[in-house]
VMD Tcl script that draws the C-alpha trace (Angstrom):
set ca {
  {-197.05 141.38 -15.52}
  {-198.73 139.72 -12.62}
  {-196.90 138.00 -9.89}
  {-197.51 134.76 -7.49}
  {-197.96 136.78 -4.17}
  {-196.52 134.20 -2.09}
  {-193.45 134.16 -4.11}
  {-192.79 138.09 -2.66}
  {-193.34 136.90 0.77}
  {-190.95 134.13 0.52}
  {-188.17 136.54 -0.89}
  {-189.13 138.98 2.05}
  {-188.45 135.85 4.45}
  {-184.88 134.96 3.22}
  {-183.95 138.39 3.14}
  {-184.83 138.69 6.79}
  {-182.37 135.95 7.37}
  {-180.09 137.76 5.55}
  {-180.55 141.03 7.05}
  {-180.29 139.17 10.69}
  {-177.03 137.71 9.55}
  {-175.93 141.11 8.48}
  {-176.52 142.69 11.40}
  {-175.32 139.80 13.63}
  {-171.72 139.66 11.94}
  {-171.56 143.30 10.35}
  {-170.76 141.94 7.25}
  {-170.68 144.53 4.79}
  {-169.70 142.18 1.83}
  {-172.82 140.13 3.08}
  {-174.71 143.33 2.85}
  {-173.31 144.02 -0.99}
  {-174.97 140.79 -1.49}
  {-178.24 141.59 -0.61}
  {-178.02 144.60 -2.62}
  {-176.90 143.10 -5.62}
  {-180.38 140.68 -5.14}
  {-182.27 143.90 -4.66}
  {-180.66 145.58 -7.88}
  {-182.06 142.57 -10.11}
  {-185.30 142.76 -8.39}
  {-185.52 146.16 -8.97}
  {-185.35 145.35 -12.91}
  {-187.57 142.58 -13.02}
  {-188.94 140.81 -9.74}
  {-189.12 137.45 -11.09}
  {-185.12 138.10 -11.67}
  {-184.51 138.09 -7.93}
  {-182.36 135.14 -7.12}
  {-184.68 134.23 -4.20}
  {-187.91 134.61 -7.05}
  {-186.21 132.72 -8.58}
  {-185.32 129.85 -5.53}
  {-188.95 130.25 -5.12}
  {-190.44 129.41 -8.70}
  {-187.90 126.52 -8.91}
  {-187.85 124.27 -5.75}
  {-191.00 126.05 -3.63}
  {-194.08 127.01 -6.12}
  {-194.14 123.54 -7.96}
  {-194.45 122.23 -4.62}
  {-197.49 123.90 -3.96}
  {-201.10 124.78 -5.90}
  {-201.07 127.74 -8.23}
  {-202.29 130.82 -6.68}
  {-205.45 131.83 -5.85}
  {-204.93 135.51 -7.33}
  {-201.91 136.86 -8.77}
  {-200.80 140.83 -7.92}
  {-198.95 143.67 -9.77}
  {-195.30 143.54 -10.45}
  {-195.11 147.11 -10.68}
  {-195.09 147.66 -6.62}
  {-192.90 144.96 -5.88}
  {-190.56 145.98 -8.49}
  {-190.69 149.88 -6.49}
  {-190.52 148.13 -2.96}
  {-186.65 146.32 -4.67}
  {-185.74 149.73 -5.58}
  {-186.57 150.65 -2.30}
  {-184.85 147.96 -0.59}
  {-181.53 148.13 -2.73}
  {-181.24 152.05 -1.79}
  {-181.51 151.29 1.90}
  {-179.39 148.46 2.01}
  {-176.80 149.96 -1.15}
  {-176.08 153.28 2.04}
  {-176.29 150.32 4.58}
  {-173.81 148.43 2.67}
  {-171.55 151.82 2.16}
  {-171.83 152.10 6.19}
  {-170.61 148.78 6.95}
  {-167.34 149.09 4.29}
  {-166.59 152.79 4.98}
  {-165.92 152.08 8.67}
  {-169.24 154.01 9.73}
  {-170.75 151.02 11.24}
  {-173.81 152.85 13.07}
  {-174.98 153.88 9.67}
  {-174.55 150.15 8.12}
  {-176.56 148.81 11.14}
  {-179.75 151.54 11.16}
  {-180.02 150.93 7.25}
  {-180.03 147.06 7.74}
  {-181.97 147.47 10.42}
  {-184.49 149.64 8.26}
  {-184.16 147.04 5.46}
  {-184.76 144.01 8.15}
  {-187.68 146.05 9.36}
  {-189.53 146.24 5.95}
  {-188.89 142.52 5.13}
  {-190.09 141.34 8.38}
  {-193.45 142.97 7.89}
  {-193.75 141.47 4.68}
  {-192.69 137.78 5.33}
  {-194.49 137.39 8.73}
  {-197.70 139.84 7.86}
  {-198.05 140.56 4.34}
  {-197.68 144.29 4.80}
  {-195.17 145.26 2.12}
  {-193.97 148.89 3.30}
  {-192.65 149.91 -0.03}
  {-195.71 148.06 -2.17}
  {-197.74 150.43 -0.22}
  {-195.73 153.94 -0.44}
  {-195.87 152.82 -4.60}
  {-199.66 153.19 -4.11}
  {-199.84 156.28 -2.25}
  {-197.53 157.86 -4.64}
  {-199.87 156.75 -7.55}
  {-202.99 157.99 -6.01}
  {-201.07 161.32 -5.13}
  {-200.46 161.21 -8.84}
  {-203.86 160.80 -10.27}
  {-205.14 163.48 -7.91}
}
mol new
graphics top color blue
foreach p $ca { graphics top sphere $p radius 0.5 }
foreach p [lrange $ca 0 end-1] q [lrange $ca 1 end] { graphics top cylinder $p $q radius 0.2 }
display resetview
């Protein structure tokens, strides 16, 4: 399956408005949120509610892509996200509020670089693990 690269980028951009939101109000239920996106990313990224914000009210809005990329790292880099932010979101509603806010902030980190640079943290880690593999 082959993916619309901007349409990763814009899901990395709302979830850094999430993320900032999280960490701004400490909302752990806000946080459970974002994990539950990352969980049907992690299936299917095309299934990620922001995917799919992005293939109904942005992409028709704009040329079709020049090249399309691999689902297969995206789909790692959600798996990725929903572990960090599934312990972030156990922080935040366990009381231990200093491990909800380094996890968020690792998760805000990630989809930062992604949305403003194109440098998808977990997207890459996927392809050092599968060159580790081959070798």
């Amino acid at each position: 399956m082959k993916l619309d690269p901007r349409g990763p980028r814009f899901v990395a951009a709302v979830t850094t408005v999430v993320l900032v939101v999280v960490l701004v109000t400490g909302s752990g239920w806000l946080a459970l949120a974002q994990t539950a996106v990352f969980a049907a990313g992690s299936v299917d990224p095309r299934w990620n509610p922001y995917a799919l914000a992005y293939r109904w009210l942005v992409q028709p809005r704009l040329g079709p892509p020049a090249e399309r990329e691999d689902a297969a790292p995206v789909r790692f880099a959600q798996r990725v996200g929903f572990v960090f932010l599934a312990v972030a979101t156990a922080g935040y509603l366990s009381g231990l509020t200093a491990l909800g806010v380094t996890f968020a902030g690792f998760g805000l980190a990630a989809a930062f670089l992604n949305a403003v640079f194109g440098l998808c943290l977990g997207c890459e880690v996927y392809l050092l693990l599968a060159r580790a593999r081959k070798a």
